[in-house]
Backbone as JSON, one array per atom type, in Angstrom:
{
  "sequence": "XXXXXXXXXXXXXXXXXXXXXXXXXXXXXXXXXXXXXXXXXXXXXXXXXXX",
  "N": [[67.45, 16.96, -6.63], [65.22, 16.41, -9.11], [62.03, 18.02, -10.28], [58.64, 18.06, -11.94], [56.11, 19.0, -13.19], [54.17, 17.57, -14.91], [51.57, 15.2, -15.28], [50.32, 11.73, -15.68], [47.17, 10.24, -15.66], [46.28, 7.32, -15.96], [44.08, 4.77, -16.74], [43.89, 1.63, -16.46], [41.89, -1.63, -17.35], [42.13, -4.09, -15.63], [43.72, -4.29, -13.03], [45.13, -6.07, -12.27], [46.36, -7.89, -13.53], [49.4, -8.19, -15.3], [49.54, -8.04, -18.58], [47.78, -6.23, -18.8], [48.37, -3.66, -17.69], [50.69, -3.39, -18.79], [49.75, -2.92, -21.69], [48.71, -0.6, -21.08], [50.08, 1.15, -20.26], [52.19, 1.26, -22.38], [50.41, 2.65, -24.36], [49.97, 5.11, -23.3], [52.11, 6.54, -22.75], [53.49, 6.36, -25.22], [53.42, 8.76, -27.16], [54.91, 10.62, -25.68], [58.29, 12.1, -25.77], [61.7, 11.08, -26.01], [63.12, 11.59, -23.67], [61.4, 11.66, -21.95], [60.29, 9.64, -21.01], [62.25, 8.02, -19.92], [62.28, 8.89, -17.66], [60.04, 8.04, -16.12], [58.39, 6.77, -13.18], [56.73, 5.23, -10.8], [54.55, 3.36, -8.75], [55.97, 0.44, -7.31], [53.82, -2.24, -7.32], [52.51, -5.24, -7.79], [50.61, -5.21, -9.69], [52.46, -4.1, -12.07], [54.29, -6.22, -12.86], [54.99, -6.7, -15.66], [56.0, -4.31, -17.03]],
  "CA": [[66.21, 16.33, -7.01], [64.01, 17.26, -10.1], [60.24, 18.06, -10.63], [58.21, 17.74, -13.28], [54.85, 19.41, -12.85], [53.45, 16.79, -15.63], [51.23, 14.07, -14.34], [49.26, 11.5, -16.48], [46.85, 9.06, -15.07], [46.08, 6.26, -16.89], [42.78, 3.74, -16.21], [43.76, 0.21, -16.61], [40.97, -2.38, -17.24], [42.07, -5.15, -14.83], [44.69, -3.59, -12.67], [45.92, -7.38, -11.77], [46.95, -8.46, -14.93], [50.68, -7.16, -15.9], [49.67, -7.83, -19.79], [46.8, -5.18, -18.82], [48.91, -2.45, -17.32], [52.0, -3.03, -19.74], [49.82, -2.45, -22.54], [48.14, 0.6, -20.85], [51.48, 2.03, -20.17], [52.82, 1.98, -23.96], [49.53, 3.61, -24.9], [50.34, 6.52, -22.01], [53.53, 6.6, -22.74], [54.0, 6.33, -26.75], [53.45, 10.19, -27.77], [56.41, 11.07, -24.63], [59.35, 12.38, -25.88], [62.17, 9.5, -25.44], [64.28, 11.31, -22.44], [60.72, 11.67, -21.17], [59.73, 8.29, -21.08], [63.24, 7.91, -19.15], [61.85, 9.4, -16.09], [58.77, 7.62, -15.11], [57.88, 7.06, -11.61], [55.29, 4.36, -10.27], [54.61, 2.17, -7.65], [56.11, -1.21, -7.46], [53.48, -3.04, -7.17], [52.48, -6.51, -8.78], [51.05, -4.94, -11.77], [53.64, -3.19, -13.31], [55.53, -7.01, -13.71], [55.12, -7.01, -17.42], [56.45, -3.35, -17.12]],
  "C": [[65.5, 17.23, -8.02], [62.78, 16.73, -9.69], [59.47, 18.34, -11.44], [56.64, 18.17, -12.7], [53.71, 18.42, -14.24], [53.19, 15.31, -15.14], [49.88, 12.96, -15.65], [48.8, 10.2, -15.93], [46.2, 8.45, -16.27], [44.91, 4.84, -16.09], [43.88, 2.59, -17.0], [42.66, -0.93, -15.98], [41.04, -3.39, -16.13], [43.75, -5.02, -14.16], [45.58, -5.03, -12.05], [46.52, -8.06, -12.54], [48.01, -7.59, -15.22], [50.4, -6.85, -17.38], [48.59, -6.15, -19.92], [47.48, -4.19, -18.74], [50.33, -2.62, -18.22], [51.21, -2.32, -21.34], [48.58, -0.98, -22.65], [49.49, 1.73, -20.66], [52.14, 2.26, -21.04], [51.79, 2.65, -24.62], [49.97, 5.0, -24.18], [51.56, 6.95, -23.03], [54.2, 6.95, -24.45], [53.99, 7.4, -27.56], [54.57, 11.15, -26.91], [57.39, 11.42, -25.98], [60.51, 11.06, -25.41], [62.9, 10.16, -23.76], [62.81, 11.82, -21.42], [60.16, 10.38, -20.37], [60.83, 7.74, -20.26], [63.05, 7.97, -17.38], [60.63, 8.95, -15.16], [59.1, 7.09, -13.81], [56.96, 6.3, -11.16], [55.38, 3.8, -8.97], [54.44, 1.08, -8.13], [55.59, -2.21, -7.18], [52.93, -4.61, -8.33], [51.78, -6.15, -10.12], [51.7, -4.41, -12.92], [54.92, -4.94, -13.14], [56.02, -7.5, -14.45], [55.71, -5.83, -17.8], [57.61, -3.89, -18.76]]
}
């Protein structure tokens, strides 16, 4: 198992909306490195299903 001591939280406006949290997650996400962006980590819940 790896660990990654880098953690980035991210506000999303209307945490029920997938279009909300998909396009809070390519803002987060779009200055990553690509085999960083490989490794994310969330919980599966109903707003990540525009992921």
């Amino acid at each position: 198992m790896s660990l990654s001591p880098f953690v980035r939280l991210v506000r999303v406006p209307d945490r029920r909306r997938g279009e909300d949290f998909a396009a809070a997650l390519a803002t987060a996400v779009g200055d990553l490195p690509p085999i960083a962006r490989r490794t994310l980590t969330w919980d599966q819940g109903s707003e990540t299903a525009r992921h």
